[in-house]
N, C-alpha and C positions, 0 to 999 in steps of 0.2 A: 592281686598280683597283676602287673605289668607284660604283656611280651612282647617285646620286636619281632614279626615278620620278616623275615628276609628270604622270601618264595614267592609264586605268583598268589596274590588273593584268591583269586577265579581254581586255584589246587586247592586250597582249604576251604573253599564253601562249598566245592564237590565232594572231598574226599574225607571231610573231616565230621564226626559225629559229634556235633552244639550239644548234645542231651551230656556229654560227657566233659564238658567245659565248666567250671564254676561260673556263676551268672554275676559273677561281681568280679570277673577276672576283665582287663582290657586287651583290647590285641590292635596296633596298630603296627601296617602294613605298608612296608619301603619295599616291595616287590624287590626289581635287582639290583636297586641303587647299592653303588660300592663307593661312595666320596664319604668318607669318617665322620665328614663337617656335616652333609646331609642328614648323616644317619644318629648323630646325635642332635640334629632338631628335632628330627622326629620320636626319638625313645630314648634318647639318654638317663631316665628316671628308670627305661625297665628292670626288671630281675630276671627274666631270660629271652633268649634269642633262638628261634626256631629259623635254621637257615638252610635254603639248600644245596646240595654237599659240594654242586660246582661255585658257591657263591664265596667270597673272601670273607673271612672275618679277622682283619688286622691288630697289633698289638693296639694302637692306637688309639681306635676302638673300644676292646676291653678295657685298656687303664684306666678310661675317661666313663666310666659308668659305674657310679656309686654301688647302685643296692644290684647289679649282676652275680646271680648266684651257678646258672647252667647257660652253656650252651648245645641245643642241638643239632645236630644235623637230622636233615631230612630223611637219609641215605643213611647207605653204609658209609663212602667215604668220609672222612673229617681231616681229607690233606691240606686243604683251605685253609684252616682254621690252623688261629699263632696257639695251639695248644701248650707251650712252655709258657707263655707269656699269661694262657688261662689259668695254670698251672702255678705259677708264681702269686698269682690274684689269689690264689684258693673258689676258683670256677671253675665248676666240675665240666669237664667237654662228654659227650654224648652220641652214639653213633644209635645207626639203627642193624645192628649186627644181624646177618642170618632173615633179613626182614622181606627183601627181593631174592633170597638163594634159588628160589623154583622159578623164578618169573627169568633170572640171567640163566641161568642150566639150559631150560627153553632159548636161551639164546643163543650159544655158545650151539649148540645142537644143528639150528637151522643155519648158521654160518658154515659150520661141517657142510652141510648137503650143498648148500649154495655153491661154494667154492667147487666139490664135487663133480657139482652136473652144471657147471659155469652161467649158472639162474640169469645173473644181468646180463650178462652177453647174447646169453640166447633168446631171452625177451626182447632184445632189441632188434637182433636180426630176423624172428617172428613179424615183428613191424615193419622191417624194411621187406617184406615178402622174402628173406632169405633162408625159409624154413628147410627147405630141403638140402641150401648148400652147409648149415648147419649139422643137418642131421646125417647128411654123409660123410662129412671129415670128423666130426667127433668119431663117428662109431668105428671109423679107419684107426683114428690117436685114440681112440680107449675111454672109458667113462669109469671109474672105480665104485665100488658101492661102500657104502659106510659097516657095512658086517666085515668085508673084507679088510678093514683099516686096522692098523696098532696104533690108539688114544693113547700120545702119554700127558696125563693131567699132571700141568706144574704149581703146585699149592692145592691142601686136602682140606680146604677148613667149609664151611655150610657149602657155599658155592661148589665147591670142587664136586663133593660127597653128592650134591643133587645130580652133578652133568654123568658123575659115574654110573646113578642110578637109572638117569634116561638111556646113557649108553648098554644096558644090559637089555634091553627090550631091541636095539639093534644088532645081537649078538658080537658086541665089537670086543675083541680083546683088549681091553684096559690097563695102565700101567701108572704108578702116579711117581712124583717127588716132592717130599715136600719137608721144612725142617725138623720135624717130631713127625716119627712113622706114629701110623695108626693100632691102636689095636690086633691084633691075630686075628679075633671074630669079625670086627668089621670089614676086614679086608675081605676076609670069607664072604661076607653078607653082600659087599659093594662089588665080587669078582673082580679086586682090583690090586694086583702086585706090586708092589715097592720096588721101584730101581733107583741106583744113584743116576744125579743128573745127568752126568756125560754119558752113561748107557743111556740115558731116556731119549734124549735128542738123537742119538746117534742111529736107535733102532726103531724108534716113531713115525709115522707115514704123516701124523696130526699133530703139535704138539698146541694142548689148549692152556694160554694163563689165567690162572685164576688169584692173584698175589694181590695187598693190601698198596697202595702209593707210596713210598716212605723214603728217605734219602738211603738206605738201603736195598728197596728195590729200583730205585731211577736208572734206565737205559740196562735192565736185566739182560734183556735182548741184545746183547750187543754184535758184531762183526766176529768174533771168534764162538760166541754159539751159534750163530748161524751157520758157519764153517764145520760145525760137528750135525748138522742134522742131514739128512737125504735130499737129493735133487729133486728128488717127484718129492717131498713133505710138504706140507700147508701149516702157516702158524692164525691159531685163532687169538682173538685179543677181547674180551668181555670185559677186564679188568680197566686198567687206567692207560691212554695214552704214553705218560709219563715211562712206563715201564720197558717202552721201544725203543730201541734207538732208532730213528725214522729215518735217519742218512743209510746206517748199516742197514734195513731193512730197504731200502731203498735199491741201493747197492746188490743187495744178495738177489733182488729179483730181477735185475739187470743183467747179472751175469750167472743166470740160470743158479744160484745153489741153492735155492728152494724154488716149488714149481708156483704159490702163490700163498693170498692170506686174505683171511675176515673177521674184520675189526669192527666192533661197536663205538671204539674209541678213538681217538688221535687228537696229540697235541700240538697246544695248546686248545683248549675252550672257550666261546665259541669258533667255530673252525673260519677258518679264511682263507680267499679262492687261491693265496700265494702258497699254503702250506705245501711244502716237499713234496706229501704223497699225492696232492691233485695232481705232480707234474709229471706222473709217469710219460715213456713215449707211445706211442700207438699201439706199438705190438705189445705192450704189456699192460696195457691200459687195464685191461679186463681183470688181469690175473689178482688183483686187490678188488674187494666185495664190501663195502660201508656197508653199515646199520647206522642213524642218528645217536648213537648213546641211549637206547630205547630199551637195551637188556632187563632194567628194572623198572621199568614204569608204568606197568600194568596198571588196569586198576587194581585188581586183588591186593596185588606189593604196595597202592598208597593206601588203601584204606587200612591195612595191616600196622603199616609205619605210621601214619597218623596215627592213627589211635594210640600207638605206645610211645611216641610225642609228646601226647597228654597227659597221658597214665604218669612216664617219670617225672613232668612239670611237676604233677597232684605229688609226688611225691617230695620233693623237694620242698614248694607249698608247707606241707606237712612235717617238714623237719627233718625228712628221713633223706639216705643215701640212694640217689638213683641209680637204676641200671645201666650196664656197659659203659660203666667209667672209661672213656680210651686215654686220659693223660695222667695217668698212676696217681689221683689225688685219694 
């Protein structure tokens, strides 16, 4: 079997376990070339595509590759990926579901505190020697702690369930939304109450997303939920870019209707120094806290995802139906 790489090499000779590779498989490696033309000099004979999840995989692409049977993502996401056009092919698309859920929880978590105790800003005025005029005006304007917060987590699926589980160790009262409630026991088990949405925003100090990218959740966030949440709330973002509206959030911290946010993500991929939110003005510069998109990239999360990369290839290989179909084939 054939695979096109579409990831860096230097990820999979780290992270990826050769004992578990057939020794008669090929794998040649287009790191993050995206021109169709290129990518079919180099593997147009494959039968799958191991890509990762910010990488495109175009119809164009697909149609022009004979014996393609799977595509993977690297990730959980696969919004990249022309999945109806794999879908049409009878090419199974492939996610890595639930594979980073503890490595982003852990992110979503330290975005909370960050925002909280205002981390970049006050690392920086630590460097400029301005420790003290720091540590006097915060503790005049107030510092919150994370027990004192109402978390409301928007989407309950791996991801959501792990950040609820970290948040019990910080005695936070938790509240989630999401479209299928959970269980009675779980909810028990996760200290986590079901509200409809417009309560969740409304009565939230936090509101954390955790939603899949899909033309259904695009600009979730828009200017009239912003307008239902609190003026002191913080929106955390682990999920996808995509899911913000970045004018309307732009906007809402501009004119105080939330007090700030921290993002792993923003759109577009890779980021560039003209996107909206670089352009906050001075005095709000601070109040937005990046992370690079690092929520999943642990090592534990690739070595985890590789490996079951493999594992569905072998399975495929073998004839059989791989796991986490995401394009209903």
């Amino acid at each position: 079997m054939k695979v096109l790489v579409m990831t860096l090499r230097e990820r999979i000779e780290r992270f990826s376990d050769f004992s578990i590779i057939p020794k008669d498989w090929t794998l040649v490696f287009a790191g993050y070339e995206s021109d169709t033309e290129k990518l079919l000099e180099i593997g147009m004979d494959a039968d799958t595509i191991f890509v990762d999840a910010i990488q495109p995989v175009k119809k164009g692409l697909i149609e022009r590759m004979p014996n393609l049977k799977l595509i993977h993502s690297e990730g959980v996401g696969y919004d990249r990926i022309d999945y109806n056009a794999a879908k049409k092919k009878g090419v199974f698309v492939c996610n890595n579901a639930a594979a980073n859920s503890r490595a982003v929880a852990e992110q979503a978590v330290l975005l909370m505190l960050a925002v909280l105790r205002r981390t970049v800003e006050g690392d920086k005025m630590v460097r400029e020697a301005r420790q003290i005029e720091a540590k006097s005006n915060w503790s005049l304007e107030g510092i919150r702690e994370l027990w004192n917060c109402h978390v409301g987590i928007i989407g309950m699926g791996a991801i959501g369930q792990e950040t609820a589980k970290r948040l019990k160790g910080f005695e936070t009262k938790v509240s989630y939304y999401s479209r299928h409630r959970l269980p009675e026991e779980l909810e028990t088990e996760l200290e986590a109450t079901y509200l409809p949405l417009d309560a969740l925003l409304q009565q939230c100090d936090i509101i954390s997303l955790h939603l899949p990218a899909n033309s259904e959740t695009k600009d979730f966030m828009n200017l009239d939920r912003f307008r239902q949440m609190k003026e002191s709330s913080i929106l955390i973002n682990t999920s996808r870019g995509d899911i913000v509206d970045q004018h309307a959030l732009m906007f809402a911290l501009k004119e105080r209707m939330i007090a700030g946010a921290g993002l792993d993500t923003i759109s577009p991929e890779p980021v560039t120094q003209n996107n909206i939110l670089l352009q906050l003005p001075e005095e709000i510069k601070y109040n937005i806290i990046f992370s690079p998109h690092i929520g999943g990239v642990t090592e534990q999360a690739f070595i985890h995802m590789h490996r079951f990369v493999w594992e569905n290839m072998k399975r495929v290989a073998e004839g059989n139906r791989p796991k986490h179909i995401v394009n209903g084939l």
